[in-house]
C-alpha positions as CSV (number, residue, x, y, z in Angstrom):
1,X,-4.4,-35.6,8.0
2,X,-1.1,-34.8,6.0
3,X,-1.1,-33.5,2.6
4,X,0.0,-37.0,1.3
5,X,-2.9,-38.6,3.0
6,X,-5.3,-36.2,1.2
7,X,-3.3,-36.8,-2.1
8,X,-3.5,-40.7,-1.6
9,X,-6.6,-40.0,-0.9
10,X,-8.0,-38.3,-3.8
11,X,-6.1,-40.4,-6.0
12,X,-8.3,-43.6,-5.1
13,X,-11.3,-41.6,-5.4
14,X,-10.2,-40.6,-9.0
15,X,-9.0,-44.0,-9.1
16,X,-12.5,-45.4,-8.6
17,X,-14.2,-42.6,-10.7
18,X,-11.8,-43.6,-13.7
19,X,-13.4,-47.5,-13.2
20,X,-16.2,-46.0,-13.4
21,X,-16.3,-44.1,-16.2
22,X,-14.4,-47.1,-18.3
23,X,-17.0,-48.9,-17.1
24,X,-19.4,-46.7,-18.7
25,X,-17.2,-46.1,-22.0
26,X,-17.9,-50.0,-22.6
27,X,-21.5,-49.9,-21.9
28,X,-22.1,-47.4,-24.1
29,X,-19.7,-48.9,-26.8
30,X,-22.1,-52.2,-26.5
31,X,-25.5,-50.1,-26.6
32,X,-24.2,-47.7,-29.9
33,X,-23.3,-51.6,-31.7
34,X,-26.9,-52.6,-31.1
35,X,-28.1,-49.1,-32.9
36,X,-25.7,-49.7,-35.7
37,X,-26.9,-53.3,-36.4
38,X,-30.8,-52.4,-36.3
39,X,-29.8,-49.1,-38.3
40,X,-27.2,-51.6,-41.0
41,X,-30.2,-54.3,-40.5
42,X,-32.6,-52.0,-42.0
43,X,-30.8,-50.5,-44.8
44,X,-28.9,-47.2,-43.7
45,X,-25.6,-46.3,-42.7
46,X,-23.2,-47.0,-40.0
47,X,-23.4,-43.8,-38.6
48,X,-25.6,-41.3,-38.7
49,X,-23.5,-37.6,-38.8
50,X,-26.5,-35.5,-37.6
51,X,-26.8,-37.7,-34.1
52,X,-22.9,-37.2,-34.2
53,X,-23.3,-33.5,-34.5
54,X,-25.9,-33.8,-31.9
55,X,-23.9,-35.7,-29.0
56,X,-20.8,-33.0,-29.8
57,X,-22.7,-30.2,-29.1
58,X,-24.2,-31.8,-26.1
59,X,-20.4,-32.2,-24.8
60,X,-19.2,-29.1,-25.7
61,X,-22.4,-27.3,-24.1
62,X,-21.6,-29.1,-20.8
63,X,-17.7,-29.4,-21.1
64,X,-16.8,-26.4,-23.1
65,X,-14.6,-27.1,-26.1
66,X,-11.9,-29.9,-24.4
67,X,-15.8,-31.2,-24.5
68,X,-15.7,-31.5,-27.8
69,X,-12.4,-33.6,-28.1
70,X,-13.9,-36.0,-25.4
71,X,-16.7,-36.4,-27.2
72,X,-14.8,-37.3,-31.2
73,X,-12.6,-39.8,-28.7
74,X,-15.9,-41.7,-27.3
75,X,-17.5,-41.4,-30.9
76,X,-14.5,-42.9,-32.9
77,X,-14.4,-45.7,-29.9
78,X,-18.5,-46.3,-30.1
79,X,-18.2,-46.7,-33.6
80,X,-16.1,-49.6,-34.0
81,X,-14.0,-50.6,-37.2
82,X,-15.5,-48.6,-40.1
């Protein structure tokens, strides 16, 4: 194998892992509307800054701090229009 099979290669694996990942960027998107509607429906807020605090430090535990970044990114995309 050359090195620009192994490139081409790797690229449609990361290819692939990016569909997947968008693919899992949406369906979260969809799940956190369906907590803000109940959570709206029954008189809070929007969001909820202590689960936020929560789901950075779980991405900056695993990810370091660029986990941190990912994490705001995904956050300001689940929330929707504010």
């Amino acid at each position: 194998m050359t090195t620009t099979d192994v490139i081409t290669d790797a690229r449609e694996r990361i290819d692939a892992l990016d569909d997947r990942i968008i693919g899992l960027i949406q369906e979260r998107m969809a799940v956190s509307a369906v907590v803000q509607e109940a959570r709206i429906s029954s008189g809070g807020r929007r969001v909820s800054l202590s689960r936020e605090m929560e789901v950075l430090g779980h991405y900056r535990d695993a990810l370091g701090k660029p986990g941190t970044s990912l994490a705001m990114t995904l956050l300001e995309l689940c929330r929707g229009r504010i």
